[in-house]
C-alpha positions as CSV (number, residue, x, y, z in Angstrom):
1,X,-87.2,-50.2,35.5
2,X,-88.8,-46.5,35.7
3,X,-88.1,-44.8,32.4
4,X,-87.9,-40.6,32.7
5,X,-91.0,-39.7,30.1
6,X,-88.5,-37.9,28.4
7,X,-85.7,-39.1,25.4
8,X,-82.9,-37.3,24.6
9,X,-82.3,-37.1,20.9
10,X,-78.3,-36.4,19.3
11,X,-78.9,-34.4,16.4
12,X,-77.2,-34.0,13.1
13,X,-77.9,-31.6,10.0
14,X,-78.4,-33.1,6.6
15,X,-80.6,-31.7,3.7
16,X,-80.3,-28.4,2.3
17,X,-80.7,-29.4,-1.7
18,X,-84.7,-30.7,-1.3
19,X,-85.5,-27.3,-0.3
20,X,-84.3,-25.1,-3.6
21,X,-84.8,-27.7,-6.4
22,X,-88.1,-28.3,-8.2
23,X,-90.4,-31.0,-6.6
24,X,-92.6,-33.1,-8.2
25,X,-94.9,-35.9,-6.1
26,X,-96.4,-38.4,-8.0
27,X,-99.7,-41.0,-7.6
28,X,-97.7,-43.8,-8.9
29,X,-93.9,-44.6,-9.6
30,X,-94.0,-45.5,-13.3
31,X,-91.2,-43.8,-15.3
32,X,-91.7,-40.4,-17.2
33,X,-90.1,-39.0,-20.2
34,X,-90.2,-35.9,-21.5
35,X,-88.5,-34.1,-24.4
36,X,-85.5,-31.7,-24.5
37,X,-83.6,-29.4,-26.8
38,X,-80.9,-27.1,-27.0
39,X,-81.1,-24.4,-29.1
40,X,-78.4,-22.2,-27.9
41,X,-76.3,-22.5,-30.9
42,X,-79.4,-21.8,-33.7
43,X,-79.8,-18.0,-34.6
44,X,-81.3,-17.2,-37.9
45,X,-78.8,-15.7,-41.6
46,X,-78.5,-13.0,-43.5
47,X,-79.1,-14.1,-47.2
48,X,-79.0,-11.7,-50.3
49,X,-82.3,-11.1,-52.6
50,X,-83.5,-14.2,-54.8
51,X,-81.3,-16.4,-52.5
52,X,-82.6,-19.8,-50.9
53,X,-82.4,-20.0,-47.7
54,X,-80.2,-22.9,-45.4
55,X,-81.7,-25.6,-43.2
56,X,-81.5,-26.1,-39.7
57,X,-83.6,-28.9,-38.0
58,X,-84.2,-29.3,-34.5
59,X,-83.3,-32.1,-32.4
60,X,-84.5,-33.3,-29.3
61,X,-83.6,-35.5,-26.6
62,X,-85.1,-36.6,-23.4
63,X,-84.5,-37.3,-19.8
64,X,-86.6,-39.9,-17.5
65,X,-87.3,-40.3,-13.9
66,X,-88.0,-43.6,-12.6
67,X,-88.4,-44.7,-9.0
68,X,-86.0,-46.0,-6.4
69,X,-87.0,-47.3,-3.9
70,X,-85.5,-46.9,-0.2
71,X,-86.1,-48.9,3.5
72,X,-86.0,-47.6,6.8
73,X,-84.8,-51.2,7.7
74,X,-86.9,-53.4,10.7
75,X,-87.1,-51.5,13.9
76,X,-87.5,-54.4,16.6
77,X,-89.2,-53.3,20.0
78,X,-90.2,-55.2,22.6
79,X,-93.9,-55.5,23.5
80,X,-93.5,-54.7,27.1
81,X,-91.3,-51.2,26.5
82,X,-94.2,-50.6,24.0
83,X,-97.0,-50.7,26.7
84,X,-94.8,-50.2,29.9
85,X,-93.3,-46.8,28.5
86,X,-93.6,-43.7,29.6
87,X,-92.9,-42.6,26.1
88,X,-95.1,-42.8,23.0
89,X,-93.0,-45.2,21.7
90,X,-94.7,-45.9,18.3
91,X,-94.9,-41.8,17.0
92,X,-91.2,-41.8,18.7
93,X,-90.4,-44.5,16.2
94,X,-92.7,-43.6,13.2
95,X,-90.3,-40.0,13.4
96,X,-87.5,-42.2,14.0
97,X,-87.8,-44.3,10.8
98,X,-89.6,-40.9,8.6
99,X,-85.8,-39.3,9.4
100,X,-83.6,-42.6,8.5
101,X,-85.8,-41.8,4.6
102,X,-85.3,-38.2,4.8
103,X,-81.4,-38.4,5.3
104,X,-80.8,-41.2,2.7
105,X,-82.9,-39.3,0.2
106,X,-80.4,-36.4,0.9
107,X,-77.6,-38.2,0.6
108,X,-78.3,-39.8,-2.5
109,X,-79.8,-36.7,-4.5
110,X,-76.2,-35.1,-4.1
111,X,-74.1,-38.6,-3.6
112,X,-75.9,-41.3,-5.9
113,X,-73.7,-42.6,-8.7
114,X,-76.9,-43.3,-11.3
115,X,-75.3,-46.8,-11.6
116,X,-77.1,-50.1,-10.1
117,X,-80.5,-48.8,-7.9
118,X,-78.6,-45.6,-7.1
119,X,-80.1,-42.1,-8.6
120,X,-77.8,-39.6,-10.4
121,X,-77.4,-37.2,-7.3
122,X,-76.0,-34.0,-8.2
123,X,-71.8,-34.8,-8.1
124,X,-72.7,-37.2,-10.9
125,X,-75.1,-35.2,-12.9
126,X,-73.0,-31.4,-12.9
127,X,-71.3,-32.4,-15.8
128,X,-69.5,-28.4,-16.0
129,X,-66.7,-28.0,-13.3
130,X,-64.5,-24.7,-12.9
131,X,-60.9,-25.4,-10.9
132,X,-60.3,-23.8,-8.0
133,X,-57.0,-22.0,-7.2
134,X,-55.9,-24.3,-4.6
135,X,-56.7,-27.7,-3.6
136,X,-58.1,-27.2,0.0
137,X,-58.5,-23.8,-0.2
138,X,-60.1,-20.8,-2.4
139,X,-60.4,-17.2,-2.9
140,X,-63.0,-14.5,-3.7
141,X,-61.9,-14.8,-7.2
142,X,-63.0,-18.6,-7.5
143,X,-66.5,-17.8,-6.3
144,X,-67.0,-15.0,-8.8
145,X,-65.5,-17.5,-11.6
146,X,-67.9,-19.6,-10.8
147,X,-71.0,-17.3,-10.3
148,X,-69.9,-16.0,-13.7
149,X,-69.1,-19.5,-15.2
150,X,-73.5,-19.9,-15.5
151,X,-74.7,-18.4,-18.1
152,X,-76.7,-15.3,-17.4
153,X,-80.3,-16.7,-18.0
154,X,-79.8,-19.4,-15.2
155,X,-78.6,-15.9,-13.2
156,X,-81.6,-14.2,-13.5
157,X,-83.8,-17.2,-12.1
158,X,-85.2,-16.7,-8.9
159,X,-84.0,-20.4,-8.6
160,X,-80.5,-19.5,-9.0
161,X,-78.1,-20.4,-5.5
162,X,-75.0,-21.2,-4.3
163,X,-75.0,-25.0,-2.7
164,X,-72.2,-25.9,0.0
165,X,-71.5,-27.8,3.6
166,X,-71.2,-25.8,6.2
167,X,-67.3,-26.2,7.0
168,X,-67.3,-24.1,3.2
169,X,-69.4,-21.5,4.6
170,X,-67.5,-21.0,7.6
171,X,-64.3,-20.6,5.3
172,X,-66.4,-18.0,2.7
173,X,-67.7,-16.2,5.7
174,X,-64.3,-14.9,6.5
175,X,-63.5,-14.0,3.0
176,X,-63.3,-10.2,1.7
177,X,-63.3,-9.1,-2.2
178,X,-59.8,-7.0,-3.2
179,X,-61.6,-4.0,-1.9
180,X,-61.4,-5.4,1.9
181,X,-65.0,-5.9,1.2
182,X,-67.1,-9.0,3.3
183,X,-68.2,-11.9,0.8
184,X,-70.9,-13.1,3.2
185,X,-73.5,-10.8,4.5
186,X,-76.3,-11.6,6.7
187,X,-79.7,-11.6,6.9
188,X,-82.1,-8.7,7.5
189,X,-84.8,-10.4,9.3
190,X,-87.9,-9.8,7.3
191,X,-86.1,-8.5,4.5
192,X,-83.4,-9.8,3.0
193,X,-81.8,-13.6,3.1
194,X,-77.9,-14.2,3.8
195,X,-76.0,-13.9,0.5
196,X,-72.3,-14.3,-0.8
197,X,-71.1,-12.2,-3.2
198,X,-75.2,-11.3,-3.8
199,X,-76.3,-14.7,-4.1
200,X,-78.3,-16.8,-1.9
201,X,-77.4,-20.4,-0.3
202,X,-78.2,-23.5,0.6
203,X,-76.1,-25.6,3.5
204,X,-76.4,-29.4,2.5
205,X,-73.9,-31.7,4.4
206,X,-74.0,-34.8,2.0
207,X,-71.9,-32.0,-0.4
208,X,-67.9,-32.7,-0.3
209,X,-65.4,-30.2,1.7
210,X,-63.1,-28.3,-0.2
211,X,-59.9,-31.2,-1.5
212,X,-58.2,-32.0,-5.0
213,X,-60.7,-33.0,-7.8
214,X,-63.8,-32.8,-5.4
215,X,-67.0,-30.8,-6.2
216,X,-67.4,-28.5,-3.1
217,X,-69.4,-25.9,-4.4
218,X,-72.7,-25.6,-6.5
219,X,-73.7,-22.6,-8.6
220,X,-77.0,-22.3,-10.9
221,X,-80.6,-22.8,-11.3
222,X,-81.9,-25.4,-9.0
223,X,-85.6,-25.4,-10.5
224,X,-83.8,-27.6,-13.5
225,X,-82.9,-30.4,-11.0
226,X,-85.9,-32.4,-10.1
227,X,-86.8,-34.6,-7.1
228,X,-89.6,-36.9,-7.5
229,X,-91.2,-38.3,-4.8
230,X,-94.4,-41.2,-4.3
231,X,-97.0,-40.1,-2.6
232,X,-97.8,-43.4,-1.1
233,X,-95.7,-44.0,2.1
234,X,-97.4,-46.4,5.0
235,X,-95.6,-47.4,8.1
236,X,-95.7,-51.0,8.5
237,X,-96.6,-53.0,11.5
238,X,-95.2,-56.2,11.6
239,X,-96.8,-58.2,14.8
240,X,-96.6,-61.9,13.6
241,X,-93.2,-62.0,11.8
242,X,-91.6,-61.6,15.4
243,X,-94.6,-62.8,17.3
244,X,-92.0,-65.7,18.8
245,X,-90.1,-62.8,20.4
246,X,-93.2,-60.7,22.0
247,X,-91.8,-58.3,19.6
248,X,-93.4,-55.8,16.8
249,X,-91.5,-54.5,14.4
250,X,-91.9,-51.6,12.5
251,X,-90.9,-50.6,8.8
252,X,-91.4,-47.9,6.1
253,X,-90.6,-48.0,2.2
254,X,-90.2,-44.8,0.4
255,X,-89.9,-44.4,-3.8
256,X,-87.7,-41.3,-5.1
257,X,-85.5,-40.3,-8.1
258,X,-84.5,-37.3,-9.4
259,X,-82.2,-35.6,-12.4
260,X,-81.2,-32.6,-13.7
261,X,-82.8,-31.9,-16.6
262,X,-80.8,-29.0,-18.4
263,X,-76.6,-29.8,-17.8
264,X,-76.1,-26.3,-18.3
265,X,-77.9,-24.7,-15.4
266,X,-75.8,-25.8,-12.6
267,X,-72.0,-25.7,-12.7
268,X,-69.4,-27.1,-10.0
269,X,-66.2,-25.7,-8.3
270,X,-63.8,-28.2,-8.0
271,X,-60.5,-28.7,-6.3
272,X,-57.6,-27.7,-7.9
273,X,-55.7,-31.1,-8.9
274,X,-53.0,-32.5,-5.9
């Protein structure tokens, strides 16, 4: 059979997160640790003349990244479509298994549990949640509450965004303020990004719609949530393991994690309960 040189591709959206929060690619996968500590609450007394002064120590903690490790899973091809092909079958397949990586990293750095060899994604890690006003649905108000609900020095980061799916957008982007005012505006091309309510976004799929108790929207600095990635990625060739089939297959590992480092920088909106 005559194959058209030529391969139609269906395509979904995923990612969105990866490209607003802090990356950090590594040589090797060993686990770092690194101090924190909150001093939000510390400000310094008023004491009279001759008068001893209180004490205060700091305290720290500390957050780690490790490495989890993720598989494209065994691509089996045939030897014959490899060399019979009018395709390049082996960079169609090399793409093939780079975006089966790409998509679970995304899902999990929004959807991993941190239990087991999943990371804590994002819905496990924003501990600070806002309730909606409804339970599938929401109102200008609930995106200013939110906005509003970060404290003002994650605000004035240049890393601070919104973070929804795209069936939220299409819901805010009808939205007006109490002034008949449009939450959404577009972009200026060459000037200015889209914003809501004077924010910028980021469209990541892997985030929940809009339902009781669910995270559906993401408000804060993403610079504080960190994805590390290996460097080392190889795409394996495996000839003799399926030599007995005059077949190759083909493989690819990759190593990630990622946290959020300050629990206070990002808050969620949540469903209102059922």
């Amino acid at each position: 059979t005559t194959m058209l040189n030529r391969l139609v591709d269906i395509m979904k959206s995923f990612g969105g997160i990866a490209g607003i929060c802090q990356v950090m690619t590594t040589e090797s996968g060993e686990a770092i640790n690194w101090p924190t500590s909150d001093g939000t609450a510390e400000e310094g007394e008023l004491i009279g003349e001759n008068s001893v002064t209180s004490e205060d120590d700091i305290e720290f903690g500390s957050v780690a990244l490790g490495a989890k490790k993720l598989s494209s899973k065994v691509i089996r091809v045939s030897n014959e479509l490899l060399s019979d092909s009018g395709l390049d079958m082996e960079a169609y397949i090399s793409n093939r298994i780079g975006l089966r990586l790409w998509r679970g990293e995304s899902r999990y750095l929004v959807q991993g549990n941190g239990s087991g060899l999943q990371p804590k994604g994002l819905e496990a890690a924003v501990t600070g949640t806002v309730a909606a006003s409804g339970a599938t649905a929401i109102n200008w108000k609930d995106l200013n509450a939110i906005k509003h609900a970060v404290d003002p020095a994650y605000r004035a980061m240049p890393g601070f965004r919104f973070a929804f799916n795209d069936n939220t957008l299409k819901l805010i982007s009808n939205m007006e303020d109490g002034q008949g005012r449009p939450l959404w505006l577009p972009a200026v091309a060459g000037l200015a990004p889209a914003t809501i309510l004077g924010v910028q976004y980021a469209i990541d799929q892997a985030i929940a719609d809009i339902a009781a108790n669910k995270k559906f929207l993401y408000a804060g600095d993403f610079n504080r949530f960190i994805l590390r990635r290996i460097k080392y990625m190889a795409l394996r060739r495996l000839v003799e393991r399926y030599a007995d089939y005059d077949q190759t297959g083909f493989l690819a590992f990759h190593r990630f994690d990622c946290v959020l480092e300050d629990t206070a920088a990002i808050k969620a909106l949540a469903g209102k309960s059922a």
